[in-house]
C-alpha positions in Angstrom: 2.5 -0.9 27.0 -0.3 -3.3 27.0 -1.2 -5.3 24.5 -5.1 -7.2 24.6 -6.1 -10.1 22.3 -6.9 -13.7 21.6 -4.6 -14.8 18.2 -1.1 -14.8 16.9 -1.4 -10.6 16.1 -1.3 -10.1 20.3 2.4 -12.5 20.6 3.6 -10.8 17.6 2.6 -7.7 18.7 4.3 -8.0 22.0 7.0 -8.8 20.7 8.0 -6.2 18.5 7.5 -3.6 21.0 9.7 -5.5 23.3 12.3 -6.2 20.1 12.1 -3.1 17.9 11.2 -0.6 20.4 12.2 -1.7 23.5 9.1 -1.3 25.4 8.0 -2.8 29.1 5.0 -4.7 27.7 2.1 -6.8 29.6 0.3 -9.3 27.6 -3.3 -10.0 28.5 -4.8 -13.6 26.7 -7.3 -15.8 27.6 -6.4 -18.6 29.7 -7.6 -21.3 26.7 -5.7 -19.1 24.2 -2.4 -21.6 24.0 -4.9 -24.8 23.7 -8.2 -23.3 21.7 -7.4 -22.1 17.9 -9.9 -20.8 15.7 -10.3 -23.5 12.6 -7.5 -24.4 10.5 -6.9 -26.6 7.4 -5.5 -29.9 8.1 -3.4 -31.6 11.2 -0.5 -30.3 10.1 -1.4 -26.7 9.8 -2.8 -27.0 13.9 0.2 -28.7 14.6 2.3 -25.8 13.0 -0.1 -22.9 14.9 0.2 -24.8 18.3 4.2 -25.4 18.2 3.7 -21.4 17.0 2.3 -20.5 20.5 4.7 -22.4 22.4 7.7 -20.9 20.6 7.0 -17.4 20.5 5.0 -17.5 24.3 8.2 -18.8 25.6 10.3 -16.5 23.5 8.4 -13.8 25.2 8.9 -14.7 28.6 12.8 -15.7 28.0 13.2 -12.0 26.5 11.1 -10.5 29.8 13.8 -12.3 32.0 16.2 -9.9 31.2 18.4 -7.9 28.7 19.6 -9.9 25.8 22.9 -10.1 23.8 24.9 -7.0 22.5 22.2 -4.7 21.3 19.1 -6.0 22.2 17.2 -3.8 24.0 16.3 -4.2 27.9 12.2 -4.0 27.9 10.3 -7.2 29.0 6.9 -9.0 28.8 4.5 -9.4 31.5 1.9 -12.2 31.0 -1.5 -11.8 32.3 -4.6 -14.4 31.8 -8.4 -13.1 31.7 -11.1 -14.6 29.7 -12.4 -10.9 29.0 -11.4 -7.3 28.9 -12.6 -6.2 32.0 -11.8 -3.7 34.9 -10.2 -6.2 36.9 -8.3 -7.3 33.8 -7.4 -4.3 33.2 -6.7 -3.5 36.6 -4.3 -6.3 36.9 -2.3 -5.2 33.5 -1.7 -1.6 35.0 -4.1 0.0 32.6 -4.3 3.0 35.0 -0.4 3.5 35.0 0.4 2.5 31.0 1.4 4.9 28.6 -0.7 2.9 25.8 -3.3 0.4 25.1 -4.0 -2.2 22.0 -7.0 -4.1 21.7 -6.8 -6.6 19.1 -9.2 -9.1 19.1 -10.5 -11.2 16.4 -14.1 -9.3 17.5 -14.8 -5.9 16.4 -17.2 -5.9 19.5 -14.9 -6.9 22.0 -12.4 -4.2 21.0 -14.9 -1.3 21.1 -16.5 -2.5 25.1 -12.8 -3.1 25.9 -11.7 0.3 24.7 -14.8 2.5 26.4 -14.0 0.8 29.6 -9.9 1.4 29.0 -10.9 5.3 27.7 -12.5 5.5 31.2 -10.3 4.1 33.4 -7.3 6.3 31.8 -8.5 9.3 29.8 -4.8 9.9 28.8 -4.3 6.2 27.1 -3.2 6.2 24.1 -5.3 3.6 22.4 -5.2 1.2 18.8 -7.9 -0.5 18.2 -8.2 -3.5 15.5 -11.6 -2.8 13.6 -12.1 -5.0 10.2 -15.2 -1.9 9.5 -13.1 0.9 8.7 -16.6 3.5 8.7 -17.4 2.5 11.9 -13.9 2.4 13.0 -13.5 6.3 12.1 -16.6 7.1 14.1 -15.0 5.1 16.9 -11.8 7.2 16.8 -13.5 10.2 16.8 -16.0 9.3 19.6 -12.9 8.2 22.2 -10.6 11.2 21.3 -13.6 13.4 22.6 -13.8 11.5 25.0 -10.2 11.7 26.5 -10.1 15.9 25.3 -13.2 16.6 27.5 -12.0 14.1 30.8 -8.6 15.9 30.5 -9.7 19.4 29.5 -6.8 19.6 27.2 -6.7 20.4 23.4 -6.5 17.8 20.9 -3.2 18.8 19.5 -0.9 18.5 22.8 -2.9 15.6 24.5 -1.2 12.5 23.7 -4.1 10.1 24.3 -4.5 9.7 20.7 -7.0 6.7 19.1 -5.9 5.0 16.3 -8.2 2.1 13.9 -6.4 0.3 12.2 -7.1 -3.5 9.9 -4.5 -5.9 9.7 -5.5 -6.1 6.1 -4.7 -2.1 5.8 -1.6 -2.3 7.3 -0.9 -5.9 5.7 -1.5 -4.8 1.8 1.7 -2.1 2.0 4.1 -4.7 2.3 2.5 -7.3 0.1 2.9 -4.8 -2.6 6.2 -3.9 -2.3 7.0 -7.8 -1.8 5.2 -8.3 -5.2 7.3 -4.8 -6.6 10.5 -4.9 -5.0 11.2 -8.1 -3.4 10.7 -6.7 -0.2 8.7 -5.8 2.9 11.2 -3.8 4.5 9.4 -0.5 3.2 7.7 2.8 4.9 4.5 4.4 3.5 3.4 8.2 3.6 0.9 10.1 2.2 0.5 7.6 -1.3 4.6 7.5 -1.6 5.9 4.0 -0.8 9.6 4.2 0.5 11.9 0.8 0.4 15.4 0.4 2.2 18.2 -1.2 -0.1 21.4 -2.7 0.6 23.8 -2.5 -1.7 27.1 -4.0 -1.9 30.6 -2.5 -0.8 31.6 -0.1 -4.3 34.4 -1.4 -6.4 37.2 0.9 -7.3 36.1 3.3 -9.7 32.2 2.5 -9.7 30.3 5.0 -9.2 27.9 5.3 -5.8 24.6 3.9 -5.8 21.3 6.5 -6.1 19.3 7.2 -3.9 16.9 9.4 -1.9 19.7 9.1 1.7 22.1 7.0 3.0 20.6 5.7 6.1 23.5 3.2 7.3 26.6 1.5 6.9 27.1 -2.0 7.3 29.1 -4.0 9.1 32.4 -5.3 7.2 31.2 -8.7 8.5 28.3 -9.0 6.3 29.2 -10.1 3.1 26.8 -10.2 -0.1 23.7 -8.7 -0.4 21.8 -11.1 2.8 18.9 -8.5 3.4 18.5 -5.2 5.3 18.4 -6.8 8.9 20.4 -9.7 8.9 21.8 -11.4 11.9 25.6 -11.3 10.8 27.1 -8.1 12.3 27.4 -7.8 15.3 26.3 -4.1 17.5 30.0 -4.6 19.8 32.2 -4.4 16.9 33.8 -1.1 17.4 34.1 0.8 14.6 33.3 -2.7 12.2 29.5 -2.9 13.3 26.9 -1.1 11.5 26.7 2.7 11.7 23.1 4.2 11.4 22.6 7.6 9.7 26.2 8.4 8.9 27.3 11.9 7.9 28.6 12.4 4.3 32.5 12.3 5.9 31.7 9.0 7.2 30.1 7.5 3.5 33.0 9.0 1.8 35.5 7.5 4.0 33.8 3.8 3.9 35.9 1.3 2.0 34.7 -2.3 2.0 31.5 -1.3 3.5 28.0 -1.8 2.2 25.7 0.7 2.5 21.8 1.2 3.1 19.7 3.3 0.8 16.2 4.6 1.0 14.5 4.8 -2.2 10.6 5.2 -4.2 9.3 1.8 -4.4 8.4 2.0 -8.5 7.1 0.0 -10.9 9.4 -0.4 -14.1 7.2 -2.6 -16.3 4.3 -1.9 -19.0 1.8 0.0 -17.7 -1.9 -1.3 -18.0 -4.8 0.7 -20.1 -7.2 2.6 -17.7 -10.2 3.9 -18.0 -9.4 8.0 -18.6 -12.6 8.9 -19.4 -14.3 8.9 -15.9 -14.4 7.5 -12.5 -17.7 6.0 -13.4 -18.6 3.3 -15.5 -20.3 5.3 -18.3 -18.4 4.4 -21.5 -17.2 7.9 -24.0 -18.5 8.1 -27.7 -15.0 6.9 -28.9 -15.8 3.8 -26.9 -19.8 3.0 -28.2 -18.9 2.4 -31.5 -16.1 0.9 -33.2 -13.6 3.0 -35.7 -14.5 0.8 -38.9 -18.4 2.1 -37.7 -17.6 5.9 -37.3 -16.0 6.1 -40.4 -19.0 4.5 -42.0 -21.1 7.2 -40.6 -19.0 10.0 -41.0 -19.5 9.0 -45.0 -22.9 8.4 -45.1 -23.4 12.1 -43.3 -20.7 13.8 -46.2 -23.0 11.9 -49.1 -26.4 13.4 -47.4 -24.4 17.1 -47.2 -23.1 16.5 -51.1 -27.2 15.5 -52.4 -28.3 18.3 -50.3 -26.4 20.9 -52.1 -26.3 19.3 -55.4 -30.6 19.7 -54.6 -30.2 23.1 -54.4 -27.8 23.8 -56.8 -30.7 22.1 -59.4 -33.7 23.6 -58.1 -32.1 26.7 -56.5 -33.7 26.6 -53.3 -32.8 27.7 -49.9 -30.5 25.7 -48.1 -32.1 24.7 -45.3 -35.6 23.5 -47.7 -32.9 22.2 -49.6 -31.7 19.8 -47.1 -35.1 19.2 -45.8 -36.2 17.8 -48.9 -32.8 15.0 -49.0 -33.9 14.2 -45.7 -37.8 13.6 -46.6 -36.6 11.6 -49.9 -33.8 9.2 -47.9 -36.2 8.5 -45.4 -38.5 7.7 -48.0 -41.3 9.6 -46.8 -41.5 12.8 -49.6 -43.9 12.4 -52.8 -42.2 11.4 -56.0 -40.1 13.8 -58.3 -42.9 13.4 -61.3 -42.8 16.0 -64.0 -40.0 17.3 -62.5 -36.6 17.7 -64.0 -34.3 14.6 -64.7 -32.0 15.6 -62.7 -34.4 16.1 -59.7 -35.6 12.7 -60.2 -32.1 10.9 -60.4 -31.1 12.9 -57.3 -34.0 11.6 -55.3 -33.7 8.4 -56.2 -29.8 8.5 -54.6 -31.3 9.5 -51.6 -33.6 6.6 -51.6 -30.5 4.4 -52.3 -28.4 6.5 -49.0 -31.4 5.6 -47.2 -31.1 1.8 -48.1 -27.9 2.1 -46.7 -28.5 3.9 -43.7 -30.2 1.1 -42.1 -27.7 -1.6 -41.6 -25.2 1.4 -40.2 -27.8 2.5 -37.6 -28.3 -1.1 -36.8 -24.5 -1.6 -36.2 -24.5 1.3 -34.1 -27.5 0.5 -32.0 -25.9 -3.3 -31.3 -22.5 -1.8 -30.7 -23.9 0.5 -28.1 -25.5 -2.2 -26.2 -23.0 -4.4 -26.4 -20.5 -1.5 -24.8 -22.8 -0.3 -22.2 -22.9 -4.5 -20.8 -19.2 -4.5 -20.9 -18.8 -1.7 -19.2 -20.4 -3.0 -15.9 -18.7 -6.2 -16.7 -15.4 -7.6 -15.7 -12.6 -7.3 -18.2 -10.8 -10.4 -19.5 -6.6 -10.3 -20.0 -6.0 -8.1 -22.8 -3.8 -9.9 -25.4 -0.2 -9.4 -25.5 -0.2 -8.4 -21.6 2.9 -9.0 -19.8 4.8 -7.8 -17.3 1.7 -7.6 -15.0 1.1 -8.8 -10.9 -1.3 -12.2 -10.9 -3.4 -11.5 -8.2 -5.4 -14.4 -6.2 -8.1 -14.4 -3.8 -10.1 -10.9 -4.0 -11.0 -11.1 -0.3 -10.5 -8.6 2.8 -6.0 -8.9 2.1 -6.7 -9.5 -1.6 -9.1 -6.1 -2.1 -6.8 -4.1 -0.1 -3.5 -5.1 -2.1 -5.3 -5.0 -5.3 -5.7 -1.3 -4.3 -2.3 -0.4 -3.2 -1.0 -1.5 -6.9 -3.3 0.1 -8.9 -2.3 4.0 -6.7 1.1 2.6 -7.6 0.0 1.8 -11.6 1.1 -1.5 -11.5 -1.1 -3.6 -14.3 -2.7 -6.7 -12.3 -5.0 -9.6 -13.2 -7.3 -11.0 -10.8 -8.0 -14.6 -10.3 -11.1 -15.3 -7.9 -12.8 -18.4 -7.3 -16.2 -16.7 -6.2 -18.4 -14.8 -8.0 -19.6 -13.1 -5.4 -16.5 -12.3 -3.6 -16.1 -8.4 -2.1 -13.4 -7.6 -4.3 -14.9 -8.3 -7.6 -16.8 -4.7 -7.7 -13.6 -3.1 -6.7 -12.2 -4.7 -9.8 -14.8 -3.7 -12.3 -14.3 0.1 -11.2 -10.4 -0.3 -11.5 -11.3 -2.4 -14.9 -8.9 -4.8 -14.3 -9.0 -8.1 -15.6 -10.6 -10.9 -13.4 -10.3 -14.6 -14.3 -13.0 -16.4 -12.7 -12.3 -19.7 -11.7 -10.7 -22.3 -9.2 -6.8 -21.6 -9.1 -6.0 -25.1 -8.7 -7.7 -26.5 -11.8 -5.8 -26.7 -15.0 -6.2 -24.0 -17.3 -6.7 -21.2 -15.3 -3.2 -19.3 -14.4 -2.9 -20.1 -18.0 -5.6 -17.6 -18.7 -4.3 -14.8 -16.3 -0.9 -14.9 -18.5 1.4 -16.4 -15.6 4.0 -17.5 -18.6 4.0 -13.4 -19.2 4.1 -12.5 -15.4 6.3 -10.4 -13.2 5.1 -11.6 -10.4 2.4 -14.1 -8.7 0.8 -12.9 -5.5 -1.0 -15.4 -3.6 -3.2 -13.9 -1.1 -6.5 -16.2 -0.6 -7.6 -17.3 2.8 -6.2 -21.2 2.2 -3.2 -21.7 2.7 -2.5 -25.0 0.3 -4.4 -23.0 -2.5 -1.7 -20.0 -2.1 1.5 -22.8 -1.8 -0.4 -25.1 -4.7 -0.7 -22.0 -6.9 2.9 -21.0 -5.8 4.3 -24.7 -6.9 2.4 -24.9 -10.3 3.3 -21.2 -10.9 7.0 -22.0 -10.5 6.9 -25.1 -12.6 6.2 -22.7 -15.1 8.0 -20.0 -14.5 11.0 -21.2 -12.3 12.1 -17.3 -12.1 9.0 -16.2 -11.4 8.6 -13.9 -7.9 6.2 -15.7 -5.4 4.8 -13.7 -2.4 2.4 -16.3 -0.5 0.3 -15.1 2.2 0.4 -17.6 4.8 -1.3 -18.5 8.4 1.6 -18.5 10.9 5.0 -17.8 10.8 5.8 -21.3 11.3 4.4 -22.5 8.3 5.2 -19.4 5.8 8.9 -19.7 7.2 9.2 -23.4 6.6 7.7 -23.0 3.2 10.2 -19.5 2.2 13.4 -22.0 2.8 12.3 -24.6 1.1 11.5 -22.5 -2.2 14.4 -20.9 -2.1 16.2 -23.9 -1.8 14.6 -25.5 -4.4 14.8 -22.0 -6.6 18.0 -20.4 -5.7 18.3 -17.9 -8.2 14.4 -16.8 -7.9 12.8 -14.4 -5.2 10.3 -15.9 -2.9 8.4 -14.1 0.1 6.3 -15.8 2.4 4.5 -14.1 5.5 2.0 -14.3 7.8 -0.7 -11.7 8.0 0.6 -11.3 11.5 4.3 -10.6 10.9 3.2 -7.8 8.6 0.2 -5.9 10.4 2.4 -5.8 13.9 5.1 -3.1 13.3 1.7 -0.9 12.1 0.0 -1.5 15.2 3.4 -1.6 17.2 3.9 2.1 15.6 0.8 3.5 16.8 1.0 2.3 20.1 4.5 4.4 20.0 2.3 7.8 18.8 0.8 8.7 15.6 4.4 10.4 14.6 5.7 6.4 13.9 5.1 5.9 10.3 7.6 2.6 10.5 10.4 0.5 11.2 13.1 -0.6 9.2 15.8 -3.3 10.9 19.2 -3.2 9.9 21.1 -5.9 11.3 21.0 -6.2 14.9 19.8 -2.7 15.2 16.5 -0.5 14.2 15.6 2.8 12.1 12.7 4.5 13.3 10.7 7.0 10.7 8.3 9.5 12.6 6.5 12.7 11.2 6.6 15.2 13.8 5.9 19.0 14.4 8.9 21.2 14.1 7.5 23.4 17.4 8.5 21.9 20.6 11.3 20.6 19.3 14.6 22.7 20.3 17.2 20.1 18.2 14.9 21.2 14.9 13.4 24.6 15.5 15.0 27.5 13.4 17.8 25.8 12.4 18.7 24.6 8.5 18.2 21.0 7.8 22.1 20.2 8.0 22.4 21.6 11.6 19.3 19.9 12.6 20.9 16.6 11.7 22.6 14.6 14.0 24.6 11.6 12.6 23.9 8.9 14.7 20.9 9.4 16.0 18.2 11.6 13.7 18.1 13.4 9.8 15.2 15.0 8.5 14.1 13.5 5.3 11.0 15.5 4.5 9.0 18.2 4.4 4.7 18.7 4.5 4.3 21.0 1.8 0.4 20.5 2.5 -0.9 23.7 4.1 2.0 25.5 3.4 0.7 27.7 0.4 -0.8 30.4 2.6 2.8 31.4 4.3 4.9 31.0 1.0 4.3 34.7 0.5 5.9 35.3 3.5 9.1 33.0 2.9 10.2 33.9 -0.1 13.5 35.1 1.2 13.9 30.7 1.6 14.5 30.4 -2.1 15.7 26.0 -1.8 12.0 25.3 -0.3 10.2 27.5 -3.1 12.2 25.4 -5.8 11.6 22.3 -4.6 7.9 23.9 -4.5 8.1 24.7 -8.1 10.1 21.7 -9.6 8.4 19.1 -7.4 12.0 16.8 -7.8 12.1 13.6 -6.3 8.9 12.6 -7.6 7.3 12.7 -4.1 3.8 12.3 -3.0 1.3 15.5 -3.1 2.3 16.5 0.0 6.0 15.7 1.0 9.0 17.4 -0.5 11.6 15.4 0.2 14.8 16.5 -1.3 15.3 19.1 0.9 18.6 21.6 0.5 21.1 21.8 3.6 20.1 25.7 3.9 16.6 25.2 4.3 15.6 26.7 8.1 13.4 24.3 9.8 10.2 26.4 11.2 8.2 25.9 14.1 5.2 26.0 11.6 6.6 22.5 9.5 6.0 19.3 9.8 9.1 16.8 8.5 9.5 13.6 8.2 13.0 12.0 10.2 14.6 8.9 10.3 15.9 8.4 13.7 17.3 5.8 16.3 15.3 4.3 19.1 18.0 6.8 21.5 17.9 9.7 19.1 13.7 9.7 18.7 13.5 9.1 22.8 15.4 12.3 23.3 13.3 14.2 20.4 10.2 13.2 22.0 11.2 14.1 25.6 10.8 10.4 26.8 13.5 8.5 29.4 15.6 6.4 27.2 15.5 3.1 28.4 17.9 1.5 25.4 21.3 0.4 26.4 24.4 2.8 25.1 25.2 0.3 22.3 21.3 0.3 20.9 
């Protein structure tokens, strides 16, 4: 593997492959990178990015000297210095000879020259590029896979040299989310559904087991209390004490004193926010123009206009239709005057003139009400009273747009606070019609106004980093049990500023992370293949989650879902239902896919189906989603393990 780039994402990067994944990696940074940092607020905060580089570039070349303690895995780091991308950079990293490529520099530019020049070199690379334009990064990634299908005259769907774009404020906003929802970043996205793994505590005689969608490990009996899914306690060279990964059902039943591992649907438990049901667009309904008190007055004045248009021609026995005509001409004042007509023609006409009177002020009403609905509509919303339970949202930038559009697919009721007017995420706001409060965070009065007394969470996302930790302080002060998730520069700082928190509020949950610490297993997972949705530590060891083709694959390939599993190493957890309607005629013999079809249980996303029975027979035509061990995926995908026996 071999990683490009100029800022914290590249060391990061590296390292998870080497960490998670195990991967022979070669960095390539400029020779300035360790001394020139882009701008940064205040000494400290330098300071803190510069120790940063020192730590984690000799923590990279400490873990390329060899294999680590009991489970680490055995790849290594390769440093390389060139002040571009070029051939002879590229030459020098073994470009020709890797098996993939990232490019992630800060410059959108960069990336793209870098990656032609890599796509040439190696039409089989498999390359990720980090593009902030997401248009221009789709034309990109279908430019360079037609590239590599016509250099290696191979189809598109067994050529590996796959292009992925990705934005470390796409792949950032996932966990951000689920920090802000569930406490936690340890989660796996597919297709809309967000998936979260939970530890839960060793069961006490006679409770009953935890729910869940699987069991994906047992703990160690050396961790004690609920310390996080991938702690450092347990040890991998316990024996039959360290953590199992994917047990069998014997093996859960048989636990005692052990905690367990669960995967389950990130959800959102709290009041749900009012949305706008009557379009995508921002063209309000007729319920919404006018008020009720308004409608009502017009639904009355329209009955009194029926009741003098048939009392009219119940007097002069006229048609119905001249009959209304002539209430009409008399309430809008404009018909000649009942003389030497019967009494009762004239006292009917003069009511008309009097439903005519007050006609006026109601059309008035209605014409104000109107205009006044249409301007809101295109305007930002303001808290709705009573609101509670909601996300407090800051900074509506590149992260902040991104997260603010993960909560809403998961209907989760936000309020916005931006400083700018003009900032990107303001328009993405008004066609979610979610409250904004516009004004500076750190002035008084202003989380007031986004109901941060009410809250269920404050997510600090701007591009400052003593605006997020000011917010975070003044938010607490208020709410000591409120949950902060701060977006921070380095992992320095944001660790630093997470113990401190939570040493100051034990008994309140607090995340803090780096942009960089959350966009790397992303980018790490393409770099592994497309099929790597995500990562999940437990303990000393990993869980990798892939979505793979059932052809190809002997271990899966016409065999039910329980003999495809293998405790220990894989388990399917899913099935694509998507493209599956046109064969269902054909498979109706499989009667535990067709009710999962029908009943759509586990609450899964359009396409995924993922409470699978046992008896379901795996075809080569599916597509499933597994959970699998860096050994058990390596020998699924054909690839030489290179983990040791104990990873």
């Amino acid at each position: 593997m071999v990683v490009c780039g100029d800022d914290g994402l590249a060391h990061r990067l590296a390292a998870e492959l080497r960490g998670v994944y195990g991967e022979q990696v070669t960095l390539v940074v400029p020779p300035s990178e360790r001394t020139v940092r882009p701008p940064v607020v205040g000494r400290a905060r330098a300071a803190s990015a510069a120790l940063l580089d020192r730590v984690v570039t000799a923590a990279v070349n400490r873990a390329g000297g060899g294999v680590g303690g009991a489970g680490e895995p055995t790849g290594n780091v390769r440093v390389v210095e060139a002040a571009e991308a070029t051939e002879e950079a590229f030459a020098d990293a073994g470009v020709e000879r890797a098996a993939a490529l990232a490019l992630v520099y800060e410059d959108d530019e960069t990336n793209i020259r870098a990656a032609l020049t890599a796509r040439r070199l190696n039409p089989r690379l498999r390359l990720v590029l980090r593009l902030y334009n997401r248009r221009l990064g789709q034309h990109i990634e279908e430019l360079l896979d037609q590239a590599a299908t016509l250099a290696t005259g191979a189809d598109d769907a067994g050529l590996d040299a796959s292009t992925t774009v990705l934005s470390d404020a796409d792949t950032a906003a996932p966990a951000l989310a689920a920090s802000a929802v569930a406490g936690t970043t340890k989660v796996v996205q597919t297709d809309g559904l967000l998936l979260r793994a939970v530890e839960r505590p060793p069961l006490r005689p006679g409770q009953a087991p935890p729910s869940g969608l699987v069991t994906l490990a047992l703990l160690s009996t050396t961790v004690n209390g609920p310390s996080g899914t991938g702690g450092s306690d347990g040890s991998d060279g316990g024996g039959e004490q360290g953590p199992l990964l994917l047990p069998d059902a014997a093996a859960v039943q048989g636990a005692r004193g052990r905690g367990t591992v669960l995967l389950e649907q990130v959800s959102y438990a709290g009041p749900s926010m009012p949305s706008n049901r009557g379009g995508r667009g921002v063209v309000p309904s007729f319920a919404s123009l006018f008020s009720r008190r308004l409608r009502w007055s017009l639904a009355g004045l329209v009955g009194c206009v029926a009741a003098l248009a048939v009392a009219l021609m119940v007097v002069t026995g006229e048609h119905p239709l001249y009959a209304t005509y002539m209430t009409l001409l008399d309430l809008f004042a404009i018909n000649e005057p009942a003389l030497h007509q019967s009494l009762a023609r004239q006292i009917l006409q003069l009511l008309s003139g009097l439903m005519g009177l007050l006609l006026l002020p109601v059309l008035l009403a209605a014409v104000l009400e109107a205009l006044g609905t249409f301007r809101t509509a295109s305007a930002l919303r303001k808290p709705p009273r009573g609101l509670g339970g909601h996300v407090v949202l800051l900074g509506l930038g590149k992260i902040g747009t991104r997260v603010l559009t993960r909560l809403r697919e998961l209907h989760i009721p936000v309020v916005c606070v931006e400083a700018d007017p003009d900032a990107r995420g303001l328009a993405t706001a008004r066609r979610l019609r979610v409250p904004v409060v516009l004004g500076d965070v750190t002035q008084e009065g202003v989380l007031e106004a986004a109901k941060i007394h009410r809250a269920h969470a404050l997510l600090a996302v701007t591009s400052a980093d003593t605006t997020n930790l000011e917010a975070a302080l003044y938010a607490r002060s208020v709410r000591p049990d409120l949950r902060v998730v701060l977006r921070l520069y380095d992992d320095d700082f944001a660790t630093a500023v997470y113990r401190t928190l939570r040493a100051a509020h034990p008994y309140a949950s607090t995340r803090s992370r780096s942009v960089t610490h959350l966009a790397a297993p992303a980018f790490a997972g393409a770099m592994m293949g497309r099929q790597i949705l995500g990562a999940i530590p437990v303990e000393r060891r990993v869980l990798l989650f892939a979505a793979m083709d059932v052809a190809g694959h002997p271990q899966l390939e016409d065999k039910t879902v329980g003999q495809a599993f293998q405790a220990g190493a894989w388990r399917v957890l899913a099935l694509d239902r998507t493209g599956r309607d046109e064969r269902r005629d054909d498979r109706r013999e499989e009667p535990a896919v067709e009710e999962a079809y029908e009943d759509g249980r586990a609450g899964g996303a359009p396409g995924w189906v993922w409470d699978l029975s046992d008896d379901y027979v795996l075809h080569k035509e599916d597509r499933v989603v597994l959970a699998a061990t860096r050994r058990g995926l390596a020998e699924l995908l054909g690839r030489r393990s290179r983990e040791r026996a104990g990873a």
